[in-house]
The first five atom37 places (N, CA, C, CB, O) and aatype in JSON, in Angstrom:
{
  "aatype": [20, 20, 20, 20, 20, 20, 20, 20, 20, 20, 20, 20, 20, 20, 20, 20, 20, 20, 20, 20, 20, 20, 20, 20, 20, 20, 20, 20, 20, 20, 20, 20, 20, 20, 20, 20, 20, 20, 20, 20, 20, 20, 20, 20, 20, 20, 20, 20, 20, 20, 20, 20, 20, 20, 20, 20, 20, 20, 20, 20, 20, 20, 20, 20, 20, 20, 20, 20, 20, 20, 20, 20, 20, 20, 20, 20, 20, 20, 20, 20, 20, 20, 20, 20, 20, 20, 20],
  "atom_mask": [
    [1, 1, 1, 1, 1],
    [1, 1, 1, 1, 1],
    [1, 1, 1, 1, 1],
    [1, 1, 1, 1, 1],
    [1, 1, 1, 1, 1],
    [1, 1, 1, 1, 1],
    [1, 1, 1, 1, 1],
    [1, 1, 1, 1, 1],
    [1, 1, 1, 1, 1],
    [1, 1, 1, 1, 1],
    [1, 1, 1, 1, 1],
    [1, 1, 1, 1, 1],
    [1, 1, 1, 1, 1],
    [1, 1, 1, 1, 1],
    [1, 1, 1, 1, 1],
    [1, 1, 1, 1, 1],
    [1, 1, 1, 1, 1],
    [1, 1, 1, 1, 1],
    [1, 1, 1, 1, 1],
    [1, 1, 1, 1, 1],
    [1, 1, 1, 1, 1],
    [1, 1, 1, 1, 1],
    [1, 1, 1, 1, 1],
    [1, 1, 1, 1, 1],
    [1, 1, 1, 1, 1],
    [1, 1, 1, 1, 1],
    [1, 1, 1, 1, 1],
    [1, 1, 1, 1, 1],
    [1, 1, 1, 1, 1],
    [1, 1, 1, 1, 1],
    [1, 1, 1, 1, 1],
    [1, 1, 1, 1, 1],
    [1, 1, 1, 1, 1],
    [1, 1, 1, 1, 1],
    [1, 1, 1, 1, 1],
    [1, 1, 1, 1, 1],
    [1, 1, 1, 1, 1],
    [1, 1, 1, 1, 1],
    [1, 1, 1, 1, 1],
    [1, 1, 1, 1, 1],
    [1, 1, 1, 1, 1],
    [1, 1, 1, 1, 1],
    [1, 1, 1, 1, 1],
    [1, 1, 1, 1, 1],
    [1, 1, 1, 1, 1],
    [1, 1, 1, 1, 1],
    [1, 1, 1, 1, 1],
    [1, 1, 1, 1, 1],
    [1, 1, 1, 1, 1],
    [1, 1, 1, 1, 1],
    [1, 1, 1, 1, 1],
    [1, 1, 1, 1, 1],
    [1, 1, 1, 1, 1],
    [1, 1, 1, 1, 1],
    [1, 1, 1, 1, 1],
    [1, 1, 1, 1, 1],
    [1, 1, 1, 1, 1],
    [1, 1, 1, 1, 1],
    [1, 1, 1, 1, 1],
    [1, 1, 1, 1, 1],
    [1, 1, 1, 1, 1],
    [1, 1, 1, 1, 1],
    [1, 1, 1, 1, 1],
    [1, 1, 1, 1, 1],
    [1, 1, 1, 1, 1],
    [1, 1, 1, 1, 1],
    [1, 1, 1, 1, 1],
    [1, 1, 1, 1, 1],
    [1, 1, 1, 1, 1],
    [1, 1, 1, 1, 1],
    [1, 1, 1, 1, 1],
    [1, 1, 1, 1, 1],
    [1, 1, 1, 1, 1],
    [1, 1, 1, 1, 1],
    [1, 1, 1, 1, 1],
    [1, 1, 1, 1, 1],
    [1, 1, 1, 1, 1],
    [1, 1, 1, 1, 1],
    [1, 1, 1, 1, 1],
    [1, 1, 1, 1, 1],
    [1, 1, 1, 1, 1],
    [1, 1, 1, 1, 1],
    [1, 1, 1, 1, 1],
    [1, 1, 1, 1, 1],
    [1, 1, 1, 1, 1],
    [1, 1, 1, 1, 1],
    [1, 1, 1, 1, 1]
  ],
  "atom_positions": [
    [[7.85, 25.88, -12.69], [9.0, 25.91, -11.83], [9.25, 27.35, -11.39], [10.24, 25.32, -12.53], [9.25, 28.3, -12.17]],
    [[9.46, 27.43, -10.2], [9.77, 28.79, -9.77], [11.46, 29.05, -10.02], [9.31, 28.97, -8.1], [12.44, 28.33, -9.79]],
    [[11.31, 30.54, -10.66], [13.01, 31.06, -10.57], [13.52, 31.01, -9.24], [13.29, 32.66, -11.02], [14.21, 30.03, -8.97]],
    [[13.29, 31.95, -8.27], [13.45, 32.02, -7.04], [14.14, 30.77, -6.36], [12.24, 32.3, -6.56], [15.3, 30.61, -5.99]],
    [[12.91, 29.85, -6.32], [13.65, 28.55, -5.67], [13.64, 27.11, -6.55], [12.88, 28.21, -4.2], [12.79, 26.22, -6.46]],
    [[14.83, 27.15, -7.43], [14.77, 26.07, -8.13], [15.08, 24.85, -7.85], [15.25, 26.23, -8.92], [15.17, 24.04, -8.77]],
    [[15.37, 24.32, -6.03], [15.8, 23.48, -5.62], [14.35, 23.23, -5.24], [16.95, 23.57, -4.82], [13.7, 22.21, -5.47]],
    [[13.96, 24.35, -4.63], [12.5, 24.0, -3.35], [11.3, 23.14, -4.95], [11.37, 26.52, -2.25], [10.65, 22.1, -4.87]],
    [[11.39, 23.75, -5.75], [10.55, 23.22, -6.73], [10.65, 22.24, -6.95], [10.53, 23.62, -7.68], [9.79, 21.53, -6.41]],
    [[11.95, 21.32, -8.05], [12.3, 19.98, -8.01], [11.91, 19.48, -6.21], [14.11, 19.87, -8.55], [11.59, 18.3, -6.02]],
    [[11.95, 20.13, -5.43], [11.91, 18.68, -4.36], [9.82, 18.3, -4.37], [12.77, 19.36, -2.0], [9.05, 17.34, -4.4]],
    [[9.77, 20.18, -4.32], [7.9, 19.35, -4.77], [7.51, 18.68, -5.59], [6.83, 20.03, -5.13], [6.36, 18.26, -5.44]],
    [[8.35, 18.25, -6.93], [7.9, 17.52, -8.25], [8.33, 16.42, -7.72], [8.5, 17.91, -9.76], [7.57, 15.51, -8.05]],
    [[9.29, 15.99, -6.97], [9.82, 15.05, -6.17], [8.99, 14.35, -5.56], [10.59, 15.48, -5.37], [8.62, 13.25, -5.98]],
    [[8.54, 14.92, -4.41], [7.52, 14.38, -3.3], [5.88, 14.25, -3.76], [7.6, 15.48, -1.98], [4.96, 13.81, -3.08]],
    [[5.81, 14.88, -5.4], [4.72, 14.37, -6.01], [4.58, 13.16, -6.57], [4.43, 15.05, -6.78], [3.68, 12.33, -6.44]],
    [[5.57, 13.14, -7.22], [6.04, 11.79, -8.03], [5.9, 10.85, -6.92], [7.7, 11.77, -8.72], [4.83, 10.27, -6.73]],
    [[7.41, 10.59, -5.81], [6.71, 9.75, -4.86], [5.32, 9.28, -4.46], [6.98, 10.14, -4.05], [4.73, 8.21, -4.38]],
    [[5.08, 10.54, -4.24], [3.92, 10.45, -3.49], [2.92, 9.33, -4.07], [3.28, 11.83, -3.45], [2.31, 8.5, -3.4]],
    [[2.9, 9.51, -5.37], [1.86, 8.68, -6.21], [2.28, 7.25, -6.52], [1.58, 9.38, -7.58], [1.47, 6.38, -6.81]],
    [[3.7, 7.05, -6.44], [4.56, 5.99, -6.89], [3.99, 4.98, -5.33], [6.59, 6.57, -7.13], [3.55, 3.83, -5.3]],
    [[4.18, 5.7, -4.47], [3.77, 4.74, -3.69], [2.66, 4.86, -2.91], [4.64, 4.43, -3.02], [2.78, 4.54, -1.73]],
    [[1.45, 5.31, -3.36], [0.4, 5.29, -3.12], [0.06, 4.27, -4.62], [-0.18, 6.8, -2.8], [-0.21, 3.25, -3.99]],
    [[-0.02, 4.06, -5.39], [-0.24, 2.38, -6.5], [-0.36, 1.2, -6.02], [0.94, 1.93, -7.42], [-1.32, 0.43, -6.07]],
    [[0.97, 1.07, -5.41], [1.18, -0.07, -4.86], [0.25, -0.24, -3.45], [2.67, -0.16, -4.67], [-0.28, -1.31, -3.14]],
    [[0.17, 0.93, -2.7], [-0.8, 1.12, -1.42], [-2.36, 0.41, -2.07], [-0.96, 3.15, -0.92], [-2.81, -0.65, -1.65]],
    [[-2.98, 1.2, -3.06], [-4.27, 1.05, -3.41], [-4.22, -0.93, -3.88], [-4.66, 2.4, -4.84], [-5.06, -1.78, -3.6]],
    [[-3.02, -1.07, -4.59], [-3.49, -2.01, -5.04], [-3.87, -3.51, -3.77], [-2.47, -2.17, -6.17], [-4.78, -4.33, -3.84]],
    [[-2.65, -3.36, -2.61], [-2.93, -4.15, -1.35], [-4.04, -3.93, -0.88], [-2.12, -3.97, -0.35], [-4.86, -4.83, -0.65]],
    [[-4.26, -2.56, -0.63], [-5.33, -1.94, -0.3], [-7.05, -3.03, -0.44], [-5.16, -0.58, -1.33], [-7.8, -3.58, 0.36]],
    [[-6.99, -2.89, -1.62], [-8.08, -3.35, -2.74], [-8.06, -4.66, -2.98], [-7.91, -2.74, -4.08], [-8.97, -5.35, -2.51]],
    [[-7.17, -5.17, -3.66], [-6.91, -6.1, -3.8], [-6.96, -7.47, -2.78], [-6.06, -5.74, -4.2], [-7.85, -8.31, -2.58]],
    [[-5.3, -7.27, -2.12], [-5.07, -7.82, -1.27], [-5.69, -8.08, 0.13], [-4.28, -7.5, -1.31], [-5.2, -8.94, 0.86]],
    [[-6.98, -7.19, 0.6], [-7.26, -6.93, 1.74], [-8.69, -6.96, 1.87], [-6.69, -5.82, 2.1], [-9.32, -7.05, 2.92]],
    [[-9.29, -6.87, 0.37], [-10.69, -6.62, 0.74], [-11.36, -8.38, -0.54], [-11.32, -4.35, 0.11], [-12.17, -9.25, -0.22]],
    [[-10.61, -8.24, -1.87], [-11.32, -8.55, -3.22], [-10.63, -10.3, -2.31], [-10.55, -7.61, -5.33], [-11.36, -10.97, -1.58]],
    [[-9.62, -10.54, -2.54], [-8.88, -11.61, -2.46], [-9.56, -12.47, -1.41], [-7.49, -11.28, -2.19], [-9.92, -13.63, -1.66]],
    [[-9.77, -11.71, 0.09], [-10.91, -12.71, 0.71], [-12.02, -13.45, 0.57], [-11.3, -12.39, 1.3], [-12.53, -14.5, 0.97]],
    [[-12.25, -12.47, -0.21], [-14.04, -12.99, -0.83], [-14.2, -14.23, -1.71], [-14.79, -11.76, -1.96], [-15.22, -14.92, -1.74]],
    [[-13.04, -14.47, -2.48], [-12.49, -15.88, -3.66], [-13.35, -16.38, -2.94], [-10.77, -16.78, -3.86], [-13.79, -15.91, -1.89]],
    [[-13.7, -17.64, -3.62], [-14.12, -18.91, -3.3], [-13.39, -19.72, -2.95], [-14.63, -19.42, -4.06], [-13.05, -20.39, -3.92]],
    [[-12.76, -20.2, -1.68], [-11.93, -21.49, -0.75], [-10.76, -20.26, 0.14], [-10.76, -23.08, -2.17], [-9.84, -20.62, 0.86]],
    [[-11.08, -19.03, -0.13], [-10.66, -18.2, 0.59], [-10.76, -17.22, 2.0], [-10.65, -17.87, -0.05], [-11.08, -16.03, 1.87]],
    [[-10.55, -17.62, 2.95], [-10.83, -16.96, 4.02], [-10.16, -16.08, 4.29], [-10.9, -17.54, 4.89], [-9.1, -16.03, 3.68]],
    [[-10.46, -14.89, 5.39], [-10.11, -13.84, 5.86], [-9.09, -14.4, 6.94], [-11.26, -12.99, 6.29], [-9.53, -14.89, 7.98]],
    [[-7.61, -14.32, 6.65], [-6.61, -14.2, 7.71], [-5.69, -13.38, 7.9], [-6.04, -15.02, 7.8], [-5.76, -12.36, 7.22]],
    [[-4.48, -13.53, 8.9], [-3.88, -12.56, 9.25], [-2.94, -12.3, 8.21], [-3.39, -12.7, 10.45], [-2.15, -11.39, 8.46]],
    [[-2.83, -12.83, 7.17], [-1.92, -12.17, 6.05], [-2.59, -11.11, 5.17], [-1.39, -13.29, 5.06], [-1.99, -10.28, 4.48]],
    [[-4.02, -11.26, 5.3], [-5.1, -10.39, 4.74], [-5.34, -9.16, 5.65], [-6.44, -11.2, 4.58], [-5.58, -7.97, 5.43]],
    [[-5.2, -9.79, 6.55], [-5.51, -8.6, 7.55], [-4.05, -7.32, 7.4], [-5.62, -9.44, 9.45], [-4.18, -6.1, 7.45]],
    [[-3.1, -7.9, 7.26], [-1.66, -7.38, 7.51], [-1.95, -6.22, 5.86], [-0.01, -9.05, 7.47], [-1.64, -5.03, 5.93]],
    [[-2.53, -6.8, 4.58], [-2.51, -6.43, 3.87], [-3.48, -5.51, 3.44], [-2.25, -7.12, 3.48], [-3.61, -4.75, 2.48]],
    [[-4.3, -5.88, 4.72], [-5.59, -4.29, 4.23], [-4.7, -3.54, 4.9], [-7.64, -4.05, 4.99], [-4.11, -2.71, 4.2]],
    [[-4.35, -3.59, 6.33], [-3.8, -2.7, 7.37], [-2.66, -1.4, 6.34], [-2.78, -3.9, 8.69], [-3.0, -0.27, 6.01]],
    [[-1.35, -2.09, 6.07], [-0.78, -2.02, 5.14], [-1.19, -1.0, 4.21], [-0.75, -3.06, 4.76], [-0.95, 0.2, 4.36]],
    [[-1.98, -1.67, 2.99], [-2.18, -0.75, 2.06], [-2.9, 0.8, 2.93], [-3.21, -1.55, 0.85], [-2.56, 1.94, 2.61]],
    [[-3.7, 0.54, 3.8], [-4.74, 1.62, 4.52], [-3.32, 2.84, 4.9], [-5.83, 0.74, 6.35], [-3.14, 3.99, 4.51]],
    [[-2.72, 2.16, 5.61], [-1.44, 2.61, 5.52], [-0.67, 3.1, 5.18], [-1.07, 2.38, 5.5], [-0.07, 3.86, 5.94]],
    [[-0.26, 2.93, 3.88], [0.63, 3.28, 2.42], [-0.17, 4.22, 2.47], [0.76, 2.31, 0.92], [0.37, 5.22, 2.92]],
    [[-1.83, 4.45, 2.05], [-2.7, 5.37, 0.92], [-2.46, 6.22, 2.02], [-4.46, 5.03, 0.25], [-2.23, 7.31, 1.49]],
    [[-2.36, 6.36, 3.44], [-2.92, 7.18, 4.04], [-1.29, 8.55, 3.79], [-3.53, 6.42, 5.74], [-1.28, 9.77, 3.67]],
    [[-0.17, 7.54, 3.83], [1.48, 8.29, 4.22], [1.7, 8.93, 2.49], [3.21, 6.65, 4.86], [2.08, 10.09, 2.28]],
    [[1.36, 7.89, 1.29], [1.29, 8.31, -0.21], [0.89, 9.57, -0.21], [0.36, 7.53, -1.11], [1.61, 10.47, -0.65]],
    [[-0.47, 9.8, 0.37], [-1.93, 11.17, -0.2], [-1.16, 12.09, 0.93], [-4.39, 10.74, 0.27], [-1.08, 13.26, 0.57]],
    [[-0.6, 11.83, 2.14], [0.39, 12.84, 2.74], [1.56, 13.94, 2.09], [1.09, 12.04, 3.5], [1.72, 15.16, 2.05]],
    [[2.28, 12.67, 1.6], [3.47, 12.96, 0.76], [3.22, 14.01, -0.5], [3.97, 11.57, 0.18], [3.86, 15.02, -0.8]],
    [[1.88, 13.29, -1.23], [1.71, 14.16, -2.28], [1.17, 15.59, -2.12], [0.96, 13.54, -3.09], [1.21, 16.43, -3.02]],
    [[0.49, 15.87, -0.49], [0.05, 16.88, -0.04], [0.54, 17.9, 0.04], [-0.25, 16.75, 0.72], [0.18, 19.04, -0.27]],
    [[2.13, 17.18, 0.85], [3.13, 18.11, 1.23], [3.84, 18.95, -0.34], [4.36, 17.11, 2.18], [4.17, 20.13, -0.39]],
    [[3.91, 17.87, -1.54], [4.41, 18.64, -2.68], [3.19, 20.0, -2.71], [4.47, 17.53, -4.25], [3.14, 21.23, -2.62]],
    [[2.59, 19.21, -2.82], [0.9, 20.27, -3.7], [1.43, 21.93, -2.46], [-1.96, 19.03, -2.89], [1.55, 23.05, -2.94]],
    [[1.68, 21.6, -0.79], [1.45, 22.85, -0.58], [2.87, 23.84, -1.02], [0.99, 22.91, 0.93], [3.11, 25.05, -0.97]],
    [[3.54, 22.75, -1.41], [5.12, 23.87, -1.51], [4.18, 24.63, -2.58], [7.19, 23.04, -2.3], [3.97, 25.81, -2.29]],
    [[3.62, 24.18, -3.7], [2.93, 24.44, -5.03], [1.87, 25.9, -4.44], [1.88, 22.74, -5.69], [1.86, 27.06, -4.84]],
    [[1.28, 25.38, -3.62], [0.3, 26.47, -3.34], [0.95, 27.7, -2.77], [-0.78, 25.99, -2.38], [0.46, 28.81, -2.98]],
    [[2.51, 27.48, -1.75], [2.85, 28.57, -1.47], [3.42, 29.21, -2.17], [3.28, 28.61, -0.69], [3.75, 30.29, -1.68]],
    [[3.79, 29.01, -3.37], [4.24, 29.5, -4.6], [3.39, 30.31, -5.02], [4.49, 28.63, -5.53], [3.66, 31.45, -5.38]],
    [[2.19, 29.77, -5.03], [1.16, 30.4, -5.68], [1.21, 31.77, -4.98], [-0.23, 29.61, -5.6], [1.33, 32.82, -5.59]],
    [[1.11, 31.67, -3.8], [0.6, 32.95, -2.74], [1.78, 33.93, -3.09], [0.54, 32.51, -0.78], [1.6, 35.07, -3.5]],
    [[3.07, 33.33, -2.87], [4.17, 34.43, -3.3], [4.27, 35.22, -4.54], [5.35, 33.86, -3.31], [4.53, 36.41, -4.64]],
    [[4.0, 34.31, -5.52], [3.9, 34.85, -6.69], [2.11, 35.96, -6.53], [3.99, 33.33, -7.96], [2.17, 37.1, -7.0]],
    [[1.18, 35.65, -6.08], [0.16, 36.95, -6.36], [0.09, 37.7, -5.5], [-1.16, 36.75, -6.58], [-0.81, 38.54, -5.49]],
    [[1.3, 37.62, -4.22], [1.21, 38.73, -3.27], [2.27, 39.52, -3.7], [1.3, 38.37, -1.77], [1.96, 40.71, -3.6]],
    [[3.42, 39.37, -4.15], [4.85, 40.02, -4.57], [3.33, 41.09, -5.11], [6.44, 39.0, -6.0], [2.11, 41.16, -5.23]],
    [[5.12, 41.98, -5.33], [4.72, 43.58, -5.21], [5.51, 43.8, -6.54], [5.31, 44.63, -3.64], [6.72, 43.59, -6.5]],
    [[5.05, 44.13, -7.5], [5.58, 44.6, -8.77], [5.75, 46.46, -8.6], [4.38, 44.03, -10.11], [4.82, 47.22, -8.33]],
    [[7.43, 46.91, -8.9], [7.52, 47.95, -8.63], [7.84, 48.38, -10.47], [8.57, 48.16, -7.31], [8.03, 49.55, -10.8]]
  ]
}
């Protein structure tokens, strides 16, 4: 956690957490619902399948965003902290 900005930090642990919370549920439509579930036996490919690959493709793509955006608050931390100037 940074001293400096102890709000800006919690919101990146924030938008990490999210991030992953709903990227789970993404993978599992994803996978599951969109690709495994058609293939059953007496199961065909329809538009509720379709809705549910779309969907999860969807979720994973806005989830791995979300968690991006934490990671760079993280990285610009990083940069501040090894560029500061120790007097």
């Amino acid at each position: 956690m940074n001293d400096k900005f102890p709000l800006l930090s919690a919101i990146s642990a924030i938008l990490r957490i999210a991030g992953f919370l709903l990227l789970l549920p993404a993978l599992y439509y994803f996978v599951y619902g969109g690709i495994i579930e058609p293939n059953l036996p007496g199961h065909g490919f329809g538009q509720e399948d379709l809705f549910q690959l779309l969907g999860g493709l969807l979720g994973c793509i806005i989830g791995l965003g979300v968690v991006a955006a934490g990671e760079i608050i993280g990285v610009l931390f990083s940069i501040e902290k090894n560029t500061r100037r120790e007097h």
